[in-house]
C-alpha positions as CSV (number, residue, x, y, z in Angstrom):
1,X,-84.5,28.7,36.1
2,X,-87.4,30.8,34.8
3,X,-85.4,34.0,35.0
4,X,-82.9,32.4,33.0
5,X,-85.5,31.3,30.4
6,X,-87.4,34.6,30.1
7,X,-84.1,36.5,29.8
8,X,-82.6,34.4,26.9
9,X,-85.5,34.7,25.4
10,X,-86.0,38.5,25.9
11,X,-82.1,38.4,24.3
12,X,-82.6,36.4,21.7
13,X,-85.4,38.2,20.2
14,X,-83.3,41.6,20.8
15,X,-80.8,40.3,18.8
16,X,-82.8,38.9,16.3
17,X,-84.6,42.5,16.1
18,X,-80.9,43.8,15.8
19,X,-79.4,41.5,13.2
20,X,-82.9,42.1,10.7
21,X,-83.9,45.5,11.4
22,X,-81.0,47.6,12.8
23,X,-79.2,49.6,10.8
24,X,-76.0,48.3,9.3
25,X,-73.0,49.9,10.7
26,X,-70.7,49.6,7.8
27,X,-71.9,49.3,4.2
28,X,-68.7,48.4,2.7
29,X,-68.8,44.9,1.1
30,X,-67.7,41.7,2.1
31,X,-64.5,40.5,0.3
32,X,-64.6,37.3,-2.0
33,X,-63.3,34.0,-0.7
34,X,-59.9,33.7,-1.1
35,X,-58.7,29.7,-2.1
36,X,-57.7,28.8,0.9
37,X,-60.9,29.6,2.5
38,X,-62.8,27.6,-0.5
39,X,-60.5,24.8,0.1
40,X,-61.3,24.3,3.5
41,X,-65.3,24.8,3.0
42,X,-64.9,22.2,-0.2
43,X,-63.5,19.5,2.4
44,X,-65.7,20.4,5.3
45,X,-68.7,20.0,2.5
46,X,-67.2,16.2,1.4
47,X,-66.8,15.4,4.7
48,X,-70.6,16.4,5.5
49,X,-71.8,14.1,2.3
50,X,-69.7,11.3,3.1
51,X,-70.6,11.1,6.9
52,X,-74.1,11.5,5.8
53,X,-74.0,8.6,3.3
54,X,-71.5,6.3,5.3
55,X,-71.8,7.1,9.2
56,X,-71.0,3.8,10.5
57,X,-67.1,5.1,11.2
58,X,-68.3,8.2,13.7
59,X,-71.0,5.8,15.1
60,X,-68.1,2.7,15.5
61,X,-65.6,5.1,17.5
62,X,-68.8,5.8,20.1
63,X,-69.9,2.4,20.3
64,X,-67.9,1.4,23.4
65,X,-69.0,4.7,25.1
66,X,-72.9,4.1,24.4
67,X,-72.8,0.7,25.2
68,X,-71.9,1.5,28.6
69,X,-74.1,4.3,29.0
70,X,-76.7,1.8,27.9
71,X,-75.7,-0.4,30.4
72,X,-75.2,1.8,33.0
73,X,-79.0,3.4,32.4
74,X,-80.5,0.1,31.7
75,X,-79.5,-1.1,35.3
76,X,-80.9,2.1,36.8
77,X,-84.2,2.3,35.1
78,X,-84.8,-1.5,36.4
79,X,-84.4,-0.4,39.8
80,X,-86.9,2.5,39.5
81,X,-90.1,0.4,38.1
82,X,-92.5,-1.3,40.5
């Protein structure tokens, strides 16, 4: 498990070095959003406001599962304490 750690880390900060200080392989510019594509980030960025005003929908289609993960923890933590 340390291995794993150390090398992801070791990875990340390569890439990291890559992405901010390597040299850029292509200098030609990046083309402008077409409307499709600003369409789609428009209704992914309502979506993000409503859910983040009004969550109780996303949290109501979850409640069943949480409630028996609840239960299911609950009973096993009450077995572990003295």
């Amino acid at each position: 498990m340390v291995f794993g750690v150390v090398f992801a880390s070791i990875d990340a900060l390569w890439m990291m070095q890559q992405v901010y200080y390597g040299t850029a392989k292509s200098e030609k510019a990046l083309p402008a959003l077409n409307g499709r594509e600003v369409l789609v980030l428009l209704t992914l960025a309502l979506l993000l406001v409503v859910l983040g005003f009004y969550p109780q929908p996303v949290l109501d289609t979850s409640k069943n599962v949480m409630e028996s993960l609840h239960s299911l923890y609950s009973i096993s933590f009450s077995t572990l304490r003295p």
